[in-house]
MARPAMAR-108944 format. One record per residue (C-alpha): residue in three letters; x, y, z. Coordinates in Angstrom, 3 decimals. Example, Ala and Ser with C-alpha at 12.3 -4.5 7.8 and 13.67 -1.06 7.14 Angstrom:
% MARPAMAR-108944
[r "ala" [12.300 -4.500 7.800]]
[r "ser" [13.670 -1.060 7.140]]
% end
This chain:
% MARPAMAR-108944
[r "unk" [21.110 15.347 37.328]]
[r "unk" [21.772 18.310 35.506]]
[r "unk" [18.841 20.279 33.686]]
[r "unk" [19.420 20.549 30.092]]
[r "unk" [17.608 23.751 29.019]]
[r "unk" [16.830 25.036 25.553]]
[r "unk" [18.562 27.789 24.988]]
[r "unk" [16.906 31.395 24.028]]
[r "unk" [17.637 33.738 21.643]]
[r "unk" [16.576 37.621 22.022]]
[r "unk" [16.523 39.682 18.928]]
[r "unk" [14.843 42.726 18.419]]
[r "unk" [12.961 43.709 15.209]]
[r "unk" [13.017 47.739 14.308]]
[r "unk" [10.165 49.361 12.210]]
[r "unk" [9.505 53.013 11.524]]
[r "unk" [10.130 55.191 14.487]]
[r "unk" [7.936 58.682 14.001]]
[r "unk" [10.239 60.534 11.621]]
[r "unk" [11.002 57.514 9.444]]
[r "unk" [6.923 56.858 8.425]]
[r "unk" [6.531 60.310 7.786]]
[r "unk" [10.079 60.482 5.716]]
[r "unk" [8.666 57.181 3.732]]
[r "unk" [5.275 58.951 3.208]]
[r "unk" [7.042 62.207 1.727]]
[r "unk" [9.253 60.132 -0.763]]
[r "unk" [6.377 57.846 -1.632]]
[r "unk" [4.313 60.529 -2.927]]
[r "unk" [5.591 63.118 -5.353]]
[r "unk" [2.622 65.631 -3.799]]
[r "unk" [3.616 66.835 -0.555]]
[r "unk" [0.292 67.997 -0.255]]
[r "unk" [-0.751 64.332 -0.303]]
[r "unk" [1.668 63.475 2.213]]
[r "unk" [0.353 66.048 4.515]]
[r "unk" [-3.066 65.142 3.761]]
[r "unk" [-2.365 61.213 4.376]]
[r "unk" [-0.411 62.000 7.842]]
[r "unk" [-3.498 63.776 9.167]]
[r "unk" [-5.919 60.859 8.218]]
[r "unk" [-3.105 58.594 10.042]]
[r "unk" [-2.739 60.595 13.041]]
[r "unk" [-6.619 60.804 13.308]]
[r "unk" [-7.468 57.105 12.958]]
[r "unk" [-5.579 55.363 15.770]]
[r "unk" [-6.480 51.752 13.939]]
[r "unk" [-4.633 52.667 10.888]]
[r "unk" [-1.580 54.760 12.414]]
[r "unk" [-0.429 51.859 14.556]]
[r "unk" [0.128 50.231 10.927]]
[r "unk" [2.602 52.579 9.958]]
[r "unk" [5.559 51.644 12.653]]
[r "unk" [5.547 48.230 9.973]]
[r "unk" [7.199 49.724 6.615]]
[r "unk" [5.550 46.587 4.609]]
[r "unk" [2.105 48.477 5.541]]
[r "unk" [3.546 51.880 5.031]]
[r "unk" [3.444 50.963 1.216]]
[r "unk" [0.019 49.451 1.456]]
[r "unk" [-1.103 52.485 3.186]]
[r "unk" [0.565 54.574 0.570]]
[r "unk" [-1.049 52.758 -2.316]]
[r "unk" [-4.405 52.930 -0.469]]
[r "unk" [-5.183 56.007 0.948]]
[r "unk" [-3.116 58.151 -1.923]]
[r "unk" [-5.723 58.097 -4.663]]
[r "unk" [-8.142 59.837 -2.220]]
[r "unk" [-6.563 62.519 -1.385]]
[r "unk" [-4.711 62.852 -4.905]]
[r "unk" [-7.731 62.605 -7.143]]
[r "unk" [-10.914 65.100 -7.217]]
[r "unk" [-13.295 61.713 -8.306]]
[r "unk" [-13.855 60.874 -4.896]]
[r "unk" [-15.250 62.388 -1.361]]
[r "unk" [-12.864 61.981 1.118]]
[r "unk" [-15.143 61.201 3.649]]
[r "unk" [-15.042 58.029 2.161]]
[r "unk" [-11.525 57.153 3.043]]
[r "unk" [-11.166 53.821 4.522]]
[r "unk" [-11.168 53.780 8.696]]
[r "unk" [-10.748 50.124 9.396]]
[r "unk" [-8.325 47.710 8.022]]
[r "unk" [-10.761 45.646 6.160]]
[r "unk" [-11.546 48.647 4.149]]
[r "unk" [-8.050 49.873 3.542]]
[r "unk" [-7.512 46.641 1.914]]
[r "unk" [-10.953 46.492 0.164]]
[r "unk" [-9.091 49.720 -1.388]]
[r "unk" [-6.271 48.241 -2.427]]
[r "unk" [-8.262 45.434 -4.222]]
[r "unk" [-10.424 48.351 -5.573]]
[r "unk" [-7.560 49.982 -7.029]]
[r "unk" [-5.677 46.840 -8.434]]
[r "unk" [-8.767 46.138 -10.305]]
[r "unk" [-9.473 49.723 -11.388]]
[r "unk" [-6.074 49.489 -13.222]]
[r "unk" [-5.782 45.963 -14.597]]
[r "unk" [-9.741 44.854 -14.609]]
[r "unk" [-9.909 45.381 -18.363]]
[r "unk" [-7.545 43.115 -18.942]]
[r "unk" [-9.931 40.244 -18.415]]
[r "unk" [-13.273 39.035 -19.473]]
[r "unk" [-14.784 37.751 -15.480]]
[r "unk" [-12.490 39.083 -12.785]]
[r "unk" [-15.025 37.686 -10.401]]
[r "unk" [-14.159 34.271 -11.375]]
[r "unk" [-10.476 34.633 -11.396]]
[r "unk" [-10.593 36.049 -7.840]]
[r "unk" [-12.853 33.182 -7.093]]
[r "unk" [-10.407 30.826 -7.814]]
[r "unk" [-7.072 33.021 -6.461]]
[r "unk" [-9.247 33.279 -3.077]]
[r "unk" [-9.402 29.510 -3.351]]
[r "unk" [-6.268 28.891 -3.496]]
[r "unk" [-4.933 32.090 -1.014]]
[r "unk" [-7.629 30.011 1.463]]
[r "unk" [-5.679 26.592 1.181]]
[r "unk" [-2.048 29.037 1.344]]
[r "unk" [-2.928 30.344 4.475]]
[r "unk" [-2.638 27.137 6.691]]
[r "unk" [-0.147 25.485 4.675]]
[r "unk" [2.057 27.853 2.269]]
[r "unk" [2.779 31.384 1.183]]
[r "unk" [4.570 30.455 -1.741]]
[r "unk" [2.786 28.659 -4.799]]
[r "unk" [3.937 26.924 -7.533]]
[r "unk" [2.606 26.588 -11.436]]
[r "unk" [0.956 23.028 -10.031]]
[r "unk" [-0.912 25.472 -7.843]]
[r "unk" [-1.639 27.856 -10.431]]
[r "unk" [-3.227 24.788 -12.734]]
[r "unk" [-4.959 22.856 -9.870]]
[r "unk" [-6.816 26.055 -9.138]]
[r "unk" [-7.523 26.897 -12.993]]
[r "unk" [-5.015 29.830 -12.812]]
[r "unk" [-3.291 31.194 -15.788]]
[r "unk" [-0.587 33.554 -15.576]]
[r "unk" [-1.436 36.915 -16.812]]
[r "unk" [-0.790 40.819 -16.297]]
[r "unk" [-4.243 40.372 -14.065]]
[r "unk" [-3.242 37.698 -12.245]]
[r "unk" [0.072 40.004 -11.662]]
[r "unk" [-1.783 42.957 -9.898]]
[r "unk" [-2.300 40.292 -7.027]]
[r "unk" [1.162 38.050 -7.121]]
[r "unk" [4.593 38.263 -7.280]]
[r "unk" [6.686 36.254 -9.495]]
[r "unk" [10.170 35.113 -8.365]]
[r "unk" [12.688 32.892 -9.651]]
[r "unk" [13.479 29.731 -7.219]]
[r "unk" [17.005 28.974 -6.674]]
[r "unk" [16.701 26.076 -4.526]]
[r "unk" [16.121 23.467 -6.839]]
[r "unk" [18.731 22.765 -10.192]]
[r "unk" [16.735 24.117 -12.635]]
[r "unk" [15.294 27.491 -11.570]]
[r "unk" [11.400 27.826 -11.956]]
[r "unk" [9.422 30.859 -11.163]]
[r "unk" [7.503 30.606 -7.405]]
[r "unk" [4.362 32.757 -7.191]]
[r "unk" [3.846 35.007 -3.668]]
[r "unk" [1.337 37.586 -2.459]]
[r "unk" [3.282 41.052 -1.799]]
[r "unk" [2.188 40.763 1.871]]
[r "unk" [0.793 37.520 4.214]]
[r "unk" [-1.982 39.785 5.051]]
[r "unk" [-3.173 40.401 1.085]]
[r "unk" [-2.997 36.890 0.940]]
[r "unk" [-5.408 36.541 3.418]]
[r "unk" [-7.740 39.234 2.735]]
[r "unk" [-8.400 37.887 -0.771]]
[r "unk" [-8.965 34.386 1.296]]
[r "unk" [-11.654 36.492 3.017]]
[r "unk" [-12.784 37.993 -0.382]]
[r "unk" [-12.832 34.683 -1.922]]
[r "unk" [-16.072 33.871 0.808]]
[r "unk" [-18.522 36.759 -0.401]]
[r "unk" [-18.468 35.682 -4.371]]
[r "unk" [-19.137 32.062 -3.980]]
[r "unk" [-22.456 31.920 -5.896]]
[r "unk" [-23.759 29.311 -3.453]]
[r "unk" [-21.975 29.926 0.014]]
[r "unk" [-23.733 26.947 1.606]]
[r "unk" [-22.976 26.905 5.840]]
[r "unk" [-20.192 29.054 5.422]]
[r "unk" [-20.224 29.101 9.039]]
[r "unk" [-18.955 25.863 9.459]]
[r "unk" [-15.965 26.918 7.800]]
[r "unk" [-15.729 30.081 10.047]]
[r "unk" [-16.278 27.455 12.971]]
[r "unk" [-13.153 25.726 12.244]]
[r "unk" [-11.091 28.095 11.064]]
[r "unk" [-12.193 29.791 14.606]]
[r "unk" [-11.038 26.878 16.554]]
[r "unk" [-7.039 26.634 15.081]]
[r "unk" [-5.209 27.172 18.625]]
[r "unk" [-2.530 28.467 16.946]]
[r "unk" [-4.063 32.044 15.413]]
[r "unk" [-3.097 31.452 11.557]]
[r "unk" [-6.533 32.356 10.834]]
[r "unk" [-7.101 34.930 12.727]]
[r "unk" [-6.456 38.152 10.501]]
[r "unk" [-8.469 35.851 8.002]]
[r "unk" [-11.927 36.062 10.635]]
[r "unk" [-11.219 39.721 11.059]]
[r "unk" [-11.520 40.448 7.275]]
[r "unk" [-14.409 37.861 6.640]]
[r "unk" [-16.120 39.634 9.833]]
[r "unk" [-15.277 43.363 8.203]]
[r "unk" [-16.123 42.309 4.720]]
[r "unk" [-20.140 41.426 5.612]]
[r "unk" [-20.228 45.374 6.945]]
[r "unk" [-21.585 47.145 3.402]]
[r "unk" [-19.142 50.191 4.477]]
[r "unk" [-16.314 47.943 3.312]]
[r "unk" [-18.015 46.095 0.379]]
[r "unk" [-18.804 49.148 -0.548]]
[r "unk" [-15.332 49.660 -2.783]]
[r "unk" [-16.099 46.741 -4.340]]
[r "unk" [-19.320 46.741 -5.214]]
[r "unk" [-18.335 48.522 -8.918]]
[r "unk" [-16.764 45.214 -9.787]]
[r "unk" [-18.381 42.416 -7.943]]
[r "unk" [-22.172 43.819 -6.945]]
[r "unk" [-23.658 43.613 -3.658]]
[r "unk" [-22.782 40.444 -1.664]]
[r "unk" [-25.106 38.005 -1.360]]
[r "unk" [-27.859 38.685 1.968]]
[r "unk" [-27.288 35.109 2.039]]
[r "unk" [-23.391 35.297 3.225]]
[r "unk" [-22.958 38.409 5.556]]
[r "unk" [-26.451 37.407 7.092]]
[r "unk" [-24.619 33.838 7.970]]
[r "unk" [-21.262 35.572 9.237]]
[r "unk" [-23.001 38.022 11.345]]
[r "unk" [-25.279 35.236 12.933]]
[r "unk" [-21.955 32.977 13.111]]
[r "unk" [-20.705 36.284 15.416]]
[r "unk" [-23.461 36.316 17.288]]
[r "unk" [-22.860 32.724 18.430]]
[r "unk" [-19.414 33.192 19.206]]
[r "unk" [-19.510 36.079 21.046]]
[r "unk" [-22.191 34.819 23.029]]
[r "unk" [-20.413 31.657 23.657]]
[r "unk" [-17.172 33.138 24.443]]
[r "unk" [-19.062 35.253 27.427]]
[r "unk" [-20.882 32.526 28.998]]
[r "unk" [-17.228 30.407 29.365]]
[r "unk" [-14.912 30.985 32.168]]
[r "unk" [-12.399 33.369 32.085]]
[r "unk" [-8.631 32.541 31.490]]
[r "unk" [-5.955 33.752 29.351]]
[r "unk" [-6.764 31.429 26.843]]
[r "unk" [-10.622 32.886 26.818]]
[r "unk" [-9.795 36.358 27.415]]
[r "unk" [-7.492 36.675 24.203]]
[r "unk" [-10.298 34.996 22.198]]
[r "unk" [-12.978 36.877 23.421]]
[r "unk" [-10.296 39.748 22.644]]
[r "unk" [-10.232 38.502 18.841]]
[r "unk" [-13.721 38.168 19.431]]
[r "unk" [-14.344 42.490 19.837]]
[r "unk" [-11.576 43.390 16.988]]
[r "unk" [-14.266 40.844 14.483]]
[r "unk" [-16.552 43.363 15.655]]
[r "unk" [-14.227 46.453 15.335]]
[r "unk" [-14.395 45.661 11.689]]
[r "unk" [-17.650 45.013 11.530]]
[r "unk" [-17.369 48.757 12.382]]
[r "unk" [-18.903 50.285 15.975]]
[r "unk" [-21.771 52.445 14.549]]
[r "unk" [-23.515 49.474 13.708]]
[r "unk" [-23.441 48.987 17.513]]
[r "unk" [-25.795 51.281 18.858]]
[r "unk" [-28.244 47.942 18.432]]
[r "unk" [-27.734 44.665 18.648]]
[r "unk" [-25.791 42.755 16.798]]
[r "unk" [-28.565 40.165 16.269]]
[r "unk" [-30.647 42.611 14.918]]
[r "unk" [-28.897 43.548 12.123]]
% end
């Protein structure tokens, strides 16, 4: 009998090449002093410049890193080295512009985190029954974190609700963690989340891991206060336990790329809290 075999399909996806990140830099800032300044941090921080062959996280970067090098209010050796504070600076400067505009934006990004948390398994588009099951109300806040767009699939068009990027959406999942007033066993959920085979949670750990390092709560502190001891002592003991785990098992591919996810949760974390162990943090 003849073997029926699925056919394949090859297509390759273009980003930036070299020229074209530093062209998208130079027209996203009107400052070409900026630019300049924002290609050297690039060039010297080998996390964030693989980011910029992805133009989606050219205009993150752009949003991010800009205000540091544009404004004389803050020290530029603050500027964000790891992903998880890059977007703890977007966040920062989202709520720096449209915080004002409502009375507790701890509690709405309580409940957005909520629902970005349920998204990130299931959907990345939301509807108004998802705004009002999570006690959501459209607003210009609410619109420094979502996009609105009309649906044409269905007869009468409706507006859908999206995060600008998957990984915003799962960042403020991540963010969503470290304001729960009572966190509970958090690791639990960090336990299951960890054991998905099929890695849609995985940016989610990394940002959970890099937010309970106070370098990257730092940006967020103005609005939110310190994190709870209570939270990033759980996630950094929940680390501890994986990674010792993950050593102890035999080594396959399967192992090796977790134990792999395993060191870029601890890259966020951020190395210099290395130099001892983790479990005695």
């Amino acid at each position: 009998m003849l073997q029926v075999h699925p056919p394949y399909v090859w297509a390759e996806i273009l980003g930036f090449g070299d020229e074209e990140w530093k062209k998208y830099f130079n027209k996203f800032f009107e400052d070409q002093k900026v630019a300049a300044a924002v290609f050297k941090h690039l060039e010297e921080n080998e996390i964030l410049f693989t980011m910029c062959y992805n133009p989606s996280y050219c205009w993150i970067l752009g949003l991010s890193l800009g205000p540091f090098f544009a404004g004389k209010d803050r020290k530029q050796q603050q500027v964000p080295r790891t992903i998880t504070q890059l977007y703890s600076c977007y966040i920062y400067n989202i709520l720096e512009h449209h915080g004002r505009e409502i009375e507790n934006p701890r509690d709405v990004l309580l409940k957005l985190g909520e629902m970005a948390f349920a998204g990130v398994s299931e959907k990345i588009v939301f509807r108004n029954g998802d705004l009002i099951q999570y006690n959501l109300q459209p607003s210009q806040f609410l619109s420094g974190f979502l996009m609105e767009l009309l649906d044409r699939d269905v007869s009468v068009q409706s507006v859908v609700y999206t995060f600008p990027h998957l990984t915003i959406q799962e960042f403020v999942a991540a963010l969503a963690q470290f304001l729960i007033p009572d966190p509970g066993d958090i690791q639990k959920l960090l336990s299951e989340a960890h054991r998905q085979k099929d890695g849609r949670f995985e940016i989610f750990l990394r940002f959970v891991s890099g937010l309970s390092s106070p370098r990257s709560a730092w940006f967020l502190e103005k609005f939110f206060g310190q994190f709870l001891h209570q939270t990033t002592r759980q996630v950094i003991d929940w680390m501890k336990m994986c990674f010792e785990r993950q050593i102890e098992k035999p080594q396959n591919e399967t192992s090796k790329r977790t134990l792999l996810n395993m060191l870029h949760y601890c890259l966020n974390l951020r190395i210099n809290y290395w130099r001892k162990p983790l479990w005695d943090l």
